[in-house]
N, C-alpha and C positions, 0 to 999 in steps of 0.2 A: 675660217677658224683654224689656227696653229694647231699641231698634233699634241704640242702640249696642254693647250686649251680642252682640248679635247680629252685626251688624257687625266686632266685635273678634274673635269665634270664628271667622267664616269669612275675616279676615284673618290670622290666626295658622294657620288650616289651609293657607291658600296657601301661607306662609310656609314652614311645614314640608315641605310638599311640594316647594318647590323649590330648598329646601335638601338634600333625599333624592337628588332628581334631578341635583343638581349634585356630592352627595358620589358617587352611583352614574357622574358622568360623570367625573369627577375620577378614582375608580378605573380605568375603563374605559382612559384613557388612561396611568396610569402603568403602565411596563414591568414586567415579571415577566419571569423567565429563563426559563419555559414561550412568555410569549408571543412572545418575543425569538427564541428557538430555531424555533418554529415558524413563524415571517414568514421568517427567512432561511432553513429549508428550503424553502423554495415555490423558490428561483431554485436550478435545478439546472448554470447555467450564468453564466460574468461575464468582462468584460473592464474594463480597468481603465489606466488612464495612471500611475506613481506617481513622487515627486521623494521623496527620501530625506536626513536630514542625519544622519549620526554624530559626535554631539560625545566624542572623545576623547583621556584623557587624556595619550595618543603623541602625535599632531600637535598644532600651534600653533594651527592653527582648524579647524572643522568641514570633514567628508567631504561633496562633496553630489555625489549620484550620480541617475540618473533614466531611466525604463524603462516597461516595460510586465506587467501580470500579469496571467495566465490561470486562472482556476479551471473547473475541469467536475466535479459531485460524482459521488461522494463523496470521493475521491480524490488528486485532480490536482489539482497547483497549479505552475503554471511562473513565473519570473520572471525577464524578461528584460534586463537592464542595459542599457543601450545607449548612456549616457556618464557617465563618462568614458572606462570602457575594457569595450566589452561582454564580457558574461557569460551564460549561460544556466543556467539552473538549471531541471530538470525533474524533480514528485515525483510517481511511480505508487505506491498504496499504503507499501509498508516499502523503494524501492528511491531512491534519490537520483545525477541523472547531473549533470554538472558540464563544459560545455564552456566553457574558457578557454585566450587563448592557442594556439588551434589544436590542443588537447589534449582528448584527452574521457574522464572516468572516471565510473564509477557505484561505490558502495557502498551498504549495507543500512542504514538508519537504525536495524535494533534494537543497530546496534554501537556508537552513539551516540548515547545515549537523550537526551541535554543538547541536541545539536541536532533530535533528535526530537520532543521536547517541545515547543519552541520553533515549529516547524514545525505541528503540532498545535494550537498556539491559534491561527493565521490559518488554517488548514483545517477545525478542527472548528468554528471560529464561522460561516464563511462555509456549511458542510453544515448547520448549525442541531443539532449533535450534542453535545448536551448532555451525557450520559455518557463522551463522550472528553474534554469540558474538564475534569468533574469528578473524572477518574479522575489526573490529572495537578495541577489544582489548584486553589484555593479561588476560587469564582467569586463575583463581586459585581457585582450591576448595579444603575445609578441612572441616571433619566430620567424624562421625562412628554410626553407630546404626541407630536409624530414622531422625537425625540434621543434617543439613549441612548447607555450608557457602562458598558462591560464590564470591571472590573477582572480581573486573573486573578492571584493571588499561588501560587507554587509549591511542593509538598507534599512532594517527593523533599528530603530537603538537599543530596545534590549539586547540582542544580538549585539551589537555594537562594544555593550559593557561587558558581554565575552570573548568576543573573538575581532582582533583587527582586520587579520586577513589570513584568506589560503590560496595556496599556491601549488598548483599542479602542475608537473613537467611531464612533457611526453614526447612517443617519437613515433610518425605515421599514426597509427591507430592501437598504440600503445600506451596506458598512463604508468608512470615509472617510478615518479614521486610522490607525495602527498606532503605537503608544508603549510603547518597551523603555528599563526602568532596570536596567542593570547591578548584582550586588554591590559591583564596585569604584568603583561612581559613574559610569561610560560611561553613555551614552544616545543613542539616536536616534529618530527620529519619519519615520515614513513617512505621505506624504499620499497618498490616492488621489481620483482621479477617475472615473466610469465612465465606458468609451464608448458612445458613442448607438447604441442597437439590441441592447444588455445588458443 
């Protein structure tokens, strides 16, 4: 064998090899709903700042509202309004309490399975509970590196006649956005921030 023959074989073995090792890193980094699920069960606990805008088709410009959210899994998820006109909203398991207005009621989420659901995809992403997204709705995720992006389209048709889809963004085992398209065409988009020490 010529020294270039030779030469050429163990260039093209490099070659190969680190093209394995790039396709093997290239998978390593794109998300799976396995890996997804399992990075954001690791945080059993989260605090969060969020600015919210509801573009709808009732008012002439967008709602922008902004507040604070608590999650603690599995469970719990509160969210606190605090302008324009605070709200609290606290959810332990199937129970929803609602203080506004100097008024406080609680009802059972199984009596309103539309807002259950809905509640459900920022609950069960943030628990990493993959069997509750998918028991509610068709899960899609795309991403590579530390971003990803959870679509969730909804499987009930009543559900259906309200919500087309939500769309969560996040980065490593943080959720950052929150994006609801209505059936009627409504939408809004919640941004979140964590707080430092969550």
């Amino acid at each position: 064998m010529t020294a270039t023959r030779l030469f050429l074989r163990a260039f093209l073995a490099m070659l190969a090899a680190s093209l394995l090792a790039a396709t093997a890193h290239a998978a390593d980094t794109a998300w799976t709903l396995d890996r997804l699920m399992s990075t954001l069960a690791r945080n059993k606990s989260g605090r969060a700042t969020f600015t919210e805008t509801k573009t709808l088709s009732i008012a002439a410009q967008p709602i922008e509202s902004s507040g604070e959210l608590v999650f603690v899994a599995p469970d719990h998820l509160e969210k606190r309004t605090l302008a324009p006109k605070p709200e609290h909203l606290v959810i332990d398991g199937d129970k929803l309490t609602v203080e506004r207005n100097q008024r406080k009621f609680t009802m059972p989420l199984s009596q309103y399975p539309e807002l259950g659901a809905f509640i459900e995809s920022i609950r069960a992403t943030l628990a990493g509970n993959r069997y509750a997204l998918e028991a509610i709705y068709k899960v899609a995720i795309a991403g590579h590196g530390d971003d990803w992006t959870l679509t969730l389209s909804p499987l009930d048709a009543r559900m259906q006649k309200v919500v087309s889809t939500i769309t969560l963004e996040g980065t490593r085992d943080v959720l950052r956005s929150v994006a609801i398209r209505q059936a009627d065409g409504d939408h809004s988009l919640m941004r979140l921030q964590r707080v430092p020490g969550n």
